[in-house]
N, CA, C and O atoms as a MOPAC input file, in Angstrom:
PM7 MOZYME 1SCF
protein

 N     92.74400 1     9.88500 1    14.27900 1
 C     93.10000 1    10.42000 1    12.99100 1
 C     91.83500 1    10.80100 1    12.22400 1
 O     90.96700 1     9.93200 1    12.30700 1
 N     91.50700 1    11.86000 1    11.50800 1
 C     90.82400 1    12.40200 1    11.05600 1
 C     90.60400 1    11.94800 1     9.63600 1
 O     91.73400 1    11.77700 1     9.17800 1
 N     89.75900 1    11.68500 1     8.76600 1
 C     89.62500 1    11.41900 1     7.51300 1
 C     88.37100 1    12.37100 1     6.80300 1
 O     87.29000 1    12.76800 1     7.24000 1
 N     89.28200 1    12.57600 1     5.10300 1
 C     87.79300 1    13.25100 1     4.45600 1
 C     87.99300 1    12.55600 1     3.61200 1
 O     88.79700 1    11.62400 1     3.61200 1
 N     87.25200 1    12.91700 1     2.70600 1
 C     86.99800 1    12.19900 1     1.22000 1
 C     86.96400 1    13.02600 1     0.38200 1
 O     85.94500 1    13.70000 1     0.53400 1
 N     87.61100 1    13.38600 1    -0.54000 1
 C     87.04900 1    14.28300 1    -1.99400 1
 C     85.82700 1    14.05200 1    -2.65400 1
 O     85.54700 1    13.06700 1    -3.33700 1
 N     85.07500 1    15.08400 1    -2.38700 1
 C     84.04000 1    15.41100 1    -3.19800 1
 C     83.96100 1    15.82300 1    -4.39100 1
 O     83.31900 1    15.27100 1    -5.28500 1
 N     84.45000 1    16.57800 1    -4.46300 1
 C     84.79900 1    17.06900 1    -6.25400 1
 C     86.05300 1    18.27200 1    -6.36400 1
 O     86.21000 1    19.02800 1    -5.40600 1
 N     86.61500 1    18.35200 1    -7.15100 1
 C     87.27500 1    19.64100 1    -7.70500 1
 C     86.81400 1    20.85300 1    -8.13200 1
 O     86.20000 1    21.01300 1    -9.18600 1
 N     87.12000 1    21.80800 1    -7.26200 1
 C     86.72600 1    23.00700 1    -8.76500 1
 C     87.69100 1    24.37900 1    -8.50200 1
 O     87.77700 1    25.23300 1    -7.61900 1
 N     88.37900 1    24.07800 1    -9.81400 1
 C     89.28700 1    24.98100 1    -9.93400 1
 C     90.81100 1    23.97300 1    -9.63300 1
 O     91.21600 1    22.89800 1   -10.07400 1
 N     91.42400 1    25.15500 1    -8.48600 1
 C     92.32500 1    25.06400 1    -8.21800 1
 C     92.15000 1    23.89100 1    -6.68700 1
 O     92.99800 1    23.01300 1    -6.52800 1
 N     90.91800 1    24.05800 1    -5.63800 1
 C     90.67600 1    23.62200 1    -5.18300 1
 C     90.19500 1    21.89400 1    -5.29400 1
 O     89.91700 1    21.29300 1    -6.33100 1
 N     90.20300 1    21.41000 1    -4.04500 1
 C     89.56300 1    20.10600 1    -3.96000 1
 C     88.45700 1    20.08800 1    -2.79300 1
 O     88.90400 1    20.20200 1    -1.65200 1
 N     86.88200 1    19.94000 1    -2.96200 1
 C     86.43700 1    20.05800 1    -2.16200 1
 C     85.75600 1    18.48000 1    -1.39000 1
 O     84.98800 1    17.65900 1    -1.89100 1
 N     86.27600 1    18.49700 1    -0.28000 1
 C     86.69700 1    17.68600 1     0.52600 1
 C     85.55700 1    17.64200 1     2.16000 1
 O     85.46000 1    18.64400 1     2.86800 1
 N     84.82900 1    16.33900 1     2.48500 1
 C     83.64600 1    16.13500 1     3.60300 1
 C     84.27200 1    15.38000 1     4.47900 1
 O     85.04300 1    14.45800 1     4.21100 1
 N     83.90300 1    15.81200 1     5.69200 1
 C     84.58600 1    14.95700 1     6.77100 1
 C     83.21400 1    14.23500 1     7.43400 1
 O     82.16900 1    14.67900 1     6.95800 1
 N     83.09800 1    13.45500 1     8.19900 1
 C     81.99300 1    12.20000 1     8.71500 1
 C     80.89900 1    13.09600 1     9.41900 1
 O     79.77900 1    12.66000 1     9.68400 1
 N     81.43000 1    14.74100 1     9.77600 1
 C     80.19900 1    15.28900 1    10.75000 1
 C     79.97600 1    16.09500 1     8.95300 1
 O     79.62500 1    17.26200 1     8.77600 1
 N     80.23500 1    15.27700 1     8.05200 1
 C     79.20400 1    16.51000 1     6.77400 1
 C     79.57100 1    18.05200 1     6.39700 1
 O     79.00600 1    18.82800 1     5.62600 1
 N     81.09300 1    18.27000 1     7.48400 1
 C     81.25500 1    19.54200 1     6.86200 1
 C     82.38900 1    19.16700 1     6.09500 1
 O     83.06300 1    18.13800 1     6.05500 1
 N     82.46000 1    20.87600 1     5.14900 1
 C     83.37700 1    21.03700 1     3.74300 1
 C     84.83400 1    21.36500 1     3.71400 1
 O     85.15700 1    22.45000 1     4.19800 1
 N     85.36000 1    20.92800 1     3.43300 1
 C     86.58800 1    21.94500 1     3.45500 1
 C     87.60500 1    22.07400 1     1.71300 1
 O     88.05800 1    21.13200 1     1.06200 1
 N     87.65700 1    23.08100 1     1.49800 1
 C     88.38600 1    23.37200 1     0.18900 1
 C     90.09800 1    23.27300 1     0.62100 1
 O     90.70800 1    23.92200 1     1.47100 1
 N     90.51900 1    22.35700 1    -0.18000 1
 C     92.03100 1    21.85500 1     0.04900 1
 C     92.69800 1    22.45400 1    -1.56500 1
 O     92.28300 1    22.15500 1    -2.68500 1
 N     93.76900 1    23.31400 1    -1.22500 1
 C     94.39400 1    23.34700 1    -2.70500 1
 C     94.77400 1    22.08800 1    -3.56700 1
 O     95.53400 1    21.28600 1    -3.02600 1
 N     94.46400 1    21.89400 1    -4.47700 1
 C     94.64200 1    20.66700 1    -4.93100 1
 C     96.39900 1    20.13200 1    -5.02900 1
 O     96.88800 1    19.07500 1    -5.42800 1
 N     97.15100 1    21.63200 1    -4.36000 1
 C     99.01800 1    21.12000 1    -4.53300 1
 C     99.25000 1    21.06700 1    -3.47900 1
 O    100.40200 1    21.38300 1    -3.18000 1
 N     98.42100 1    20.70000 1    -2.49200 1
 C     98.73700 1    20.30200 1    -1.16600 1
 C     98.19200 1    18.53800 1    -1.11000 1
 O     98.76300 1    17.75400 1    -0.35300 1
 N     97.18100 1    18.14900 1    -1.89900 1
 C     97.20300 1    16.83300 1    -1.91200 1
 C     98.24700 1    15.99800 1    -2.00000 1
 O     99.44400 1    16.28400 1    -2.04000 1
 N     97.47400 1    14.43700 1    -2.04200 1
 C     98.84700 1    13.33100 1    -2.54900 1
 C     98.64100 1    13.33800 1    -4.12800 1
 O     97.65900 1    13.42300 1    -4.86500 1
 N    100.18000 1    13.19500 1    -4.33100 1
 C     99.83500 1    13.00300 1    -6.08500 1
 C     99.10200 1    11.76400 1    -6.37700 1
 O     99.37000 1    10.70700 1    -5.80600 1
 N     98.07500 1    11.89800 1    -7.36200 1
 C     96.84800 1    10.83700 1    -8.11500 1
 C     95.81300 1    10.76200 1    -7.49600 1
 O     94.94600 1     9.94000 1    -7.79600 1
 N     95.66000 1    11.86700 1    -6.19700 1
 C     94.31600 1    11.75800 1    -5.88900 1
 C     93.10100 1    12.26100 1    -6.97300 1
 O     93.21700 1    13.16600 1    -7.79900 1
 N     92.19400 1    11.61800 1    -6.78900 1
 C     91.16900 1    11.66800 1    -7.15200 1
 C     89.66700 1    11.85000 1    -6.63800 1
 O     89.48100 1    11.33800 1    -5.53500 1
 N     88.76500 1    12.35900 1    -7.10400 1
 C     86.83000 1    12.29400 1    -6.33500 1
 C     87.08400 1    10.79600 1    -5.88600 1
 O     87.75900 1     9.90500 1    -6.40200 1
 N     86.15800 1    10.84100 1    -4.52100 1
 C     86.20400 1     9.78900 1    -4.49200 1
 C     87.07800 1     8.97100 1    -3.12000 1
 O     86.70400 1     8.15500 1    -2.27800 1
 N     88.53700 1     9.72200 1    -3.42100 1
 C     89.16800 1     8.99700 1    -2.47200 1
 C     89.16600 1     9.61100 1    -1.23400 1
 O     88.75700 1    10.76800 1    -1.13600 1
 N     89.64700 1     8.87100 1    -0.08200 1
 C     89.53100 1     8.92600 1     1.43000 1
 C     90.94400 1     9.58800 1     2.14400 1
 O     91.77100 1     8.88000 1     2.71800 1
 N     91.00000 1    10.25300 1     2.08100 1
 C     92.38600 1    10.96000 1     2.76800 1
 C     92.17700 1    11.21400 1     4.16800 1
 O     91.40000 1    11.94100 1     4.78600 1
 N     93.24200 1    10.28000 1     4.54900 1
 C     93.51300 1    10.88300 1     5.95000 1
 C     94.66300 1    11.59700 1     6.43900 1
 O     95.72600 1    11.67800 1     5.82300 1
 N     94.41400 1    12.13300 1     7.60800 1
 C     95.03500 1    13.12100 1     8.22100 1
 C     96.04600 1    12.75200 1     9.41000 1
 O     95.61100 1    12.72500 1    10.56100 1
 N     96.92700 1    12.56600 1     9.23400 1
 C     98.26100 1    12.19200 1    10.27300 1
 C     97.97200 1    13.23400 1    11.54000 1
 O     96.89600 1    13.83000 1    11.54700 1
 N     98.90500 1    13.44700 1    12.58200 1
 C     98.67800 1    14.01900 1    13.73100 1
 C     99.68700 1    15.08900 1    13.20300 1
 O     99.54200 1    16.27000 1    13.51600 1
 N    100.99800 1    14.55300 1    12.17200 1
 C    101.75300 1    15.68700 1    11.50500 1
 C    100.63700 1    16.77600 1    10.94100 1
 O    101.24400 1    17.84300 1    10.85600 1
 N     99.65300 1    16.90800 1    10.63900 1
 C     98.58200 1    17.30800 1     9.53100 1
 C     99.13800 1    16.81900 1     8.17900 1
 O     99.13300 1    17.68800 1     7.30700 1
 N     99.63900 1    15.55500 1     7.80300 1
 C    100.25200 1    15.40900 1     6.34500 1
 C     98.94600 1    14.94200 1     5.83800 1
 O     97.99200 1    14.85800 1     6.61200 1
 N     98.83600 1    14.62000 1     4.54300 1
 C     97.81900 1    13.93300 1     3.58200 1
 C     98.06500 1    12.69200 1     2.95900 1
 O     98.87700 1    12.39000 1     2.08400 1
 N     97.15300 1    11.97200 1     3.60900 1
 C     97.24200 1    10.50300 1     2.84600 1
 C     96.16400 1     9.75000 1     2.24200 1
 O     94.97600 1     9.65600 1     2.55300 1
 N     96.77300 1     9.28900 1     1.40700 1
 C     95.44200 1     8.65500 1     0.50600 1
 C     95.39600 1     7.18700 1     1.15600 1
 O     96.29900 1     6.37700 1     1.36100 1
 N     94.22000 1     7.14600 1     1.37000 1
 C     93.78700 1     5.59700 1     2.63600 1
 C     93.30800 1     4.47000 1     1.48300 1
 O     92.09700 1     4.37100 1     1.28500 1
 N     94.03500 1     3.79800 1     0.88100 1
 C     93.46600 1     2.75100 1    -0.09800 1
 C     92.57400 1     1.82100 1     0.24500 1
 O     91.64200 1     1.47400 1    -0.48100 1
 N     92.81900 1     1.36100 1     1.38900 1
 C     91.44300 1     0.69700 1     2.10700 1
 C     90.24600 1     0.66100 1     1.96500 1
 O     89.37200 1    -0.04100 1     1.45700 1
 N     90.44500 1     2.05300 1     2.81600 1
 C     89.02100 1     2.65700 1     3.15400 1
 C     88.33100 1     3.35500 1     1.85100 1
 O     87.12600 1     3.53000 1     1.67300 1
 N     89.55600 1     3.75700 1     0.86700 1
 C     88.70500 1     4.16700 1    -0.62100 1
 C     88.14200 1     2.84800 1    -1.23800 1
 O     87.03800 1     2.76300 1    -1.77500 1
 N     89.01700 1     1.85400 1    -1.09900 1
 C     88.54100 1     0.76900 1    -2.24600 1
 C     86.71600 1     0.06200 1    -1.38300 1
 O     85.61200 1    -0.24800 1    -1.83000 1
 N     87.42700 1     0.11400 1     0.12500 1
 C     85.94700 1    -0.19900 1     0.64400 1
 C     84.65300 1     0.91800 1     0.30800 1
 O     83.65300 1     0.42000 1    -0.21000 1
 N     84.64600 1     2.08100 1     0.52600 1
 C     84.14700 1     3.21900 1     0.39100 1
 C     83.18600 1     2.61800 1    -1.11200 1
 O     81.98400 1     2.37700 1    -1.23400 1
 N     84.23200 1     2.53600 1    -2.01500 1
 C     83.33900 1     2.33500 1    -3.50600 1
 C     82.64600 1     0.96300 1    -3.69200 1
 O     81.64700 1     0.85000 1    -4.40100 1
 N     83.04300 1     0.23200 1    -3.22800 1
 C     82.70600 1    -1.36600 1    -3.53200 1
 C     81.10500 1    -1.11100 1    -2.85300 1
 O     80.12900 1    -1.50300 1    -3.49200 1
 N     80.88900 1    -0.24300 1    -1.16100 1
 C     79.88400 1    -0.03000 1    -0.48900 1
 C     78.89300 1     0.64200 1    -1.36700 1
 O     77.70700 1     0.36200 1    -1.19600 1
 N     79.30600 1     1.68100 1    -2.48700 1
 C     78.54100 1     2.34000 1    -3.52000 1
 C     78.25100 1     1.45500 1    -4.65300 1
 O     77.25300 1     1.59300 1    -5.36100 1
 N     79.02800 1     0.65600 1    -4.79300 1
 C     78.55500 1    -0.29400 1    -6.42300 1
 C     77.84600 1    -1.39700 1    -5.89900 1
 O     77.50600 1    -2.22300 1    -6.74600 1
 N     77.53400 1    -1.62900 1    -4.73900 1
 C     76.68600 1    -2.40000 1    -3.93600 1
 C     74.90700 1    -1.93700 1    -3.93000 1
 O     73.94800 1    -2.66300 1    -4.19100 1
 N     74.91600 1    -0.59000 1    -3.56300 1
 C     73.86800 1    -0.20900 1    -3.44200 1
 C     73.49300 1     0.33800 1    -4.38200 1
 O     72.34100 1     0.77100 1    -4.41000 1
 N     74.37500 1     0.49200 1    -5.47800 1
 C     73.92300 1     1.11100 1    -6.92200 1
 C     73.09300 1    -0.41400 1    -7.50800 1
 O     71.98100 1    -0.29500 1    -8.02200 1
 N     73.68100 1    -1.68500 1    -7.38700 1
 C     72.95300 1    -2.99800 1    -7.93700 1
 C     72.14900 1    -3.22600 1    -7.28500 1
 O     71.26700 1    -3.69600 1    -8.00400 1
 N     71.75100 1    -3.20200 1    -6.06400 1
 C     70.44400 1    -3.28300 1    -5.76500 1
 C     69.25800 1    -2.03900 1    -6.06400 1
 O     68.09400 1    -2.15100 1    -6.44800 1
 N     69.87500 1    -1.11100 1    -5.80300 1
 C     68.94400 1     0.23600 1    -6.63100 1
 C     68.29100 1     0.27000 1    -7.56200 1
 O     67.14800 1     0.67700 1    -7.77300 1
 N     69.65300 1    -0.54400 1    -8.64300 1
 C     68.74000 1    -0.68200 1    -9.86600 1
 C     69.31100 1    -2.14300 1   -10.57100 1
 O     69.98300 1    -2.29700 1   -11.59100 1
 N     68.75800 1    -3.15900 1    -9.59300 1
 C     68.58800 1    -4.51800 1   -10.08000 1
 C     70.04500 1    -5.20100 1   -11.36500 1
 O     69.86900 1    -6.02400 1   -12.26300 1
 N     71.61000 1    -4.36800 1   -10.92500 1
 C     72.61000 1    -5.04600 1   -11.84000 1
 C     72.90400 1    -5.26800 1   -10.82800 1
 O     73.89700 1    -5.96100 1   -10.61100 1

């Protein structure tokens, strides 16, 4: 199963990185509703969209980790 992550929005789009670093622009009315930057969507073998709570909540905890040691909070 394939996973990206939202990178940011712009526009109508959601622009979205997969693990080899490339981009892909997703209409943002093809997402799951309440996605957000940030979160980890994966990709069913249906091609459906899912928001991976897991791997988002791990994803950020791994960033507020290295943000306190970065800068000593």
């Amino acid at each position: 199963m394939k996973q990206l992550s939202i990178d940011r929005f712009e526009g109508k789009f959601a622009i979205c990185e997969d693990s080899e670093e490339k981009y892909y622009a997703i209409e943002t009315s093809e997402l799951p509703e309440g996605a957000k930057e940030g979160d980890v969507l994966r990709i069913t073998d249906e091609g459906e969209l899912l928001i991976d709570e897991g791997e988002t909540r791990a994803r950020r905890e791994r960033i507020a980790a290295k943000q306190r040691r970065a800068f000593g909070k």
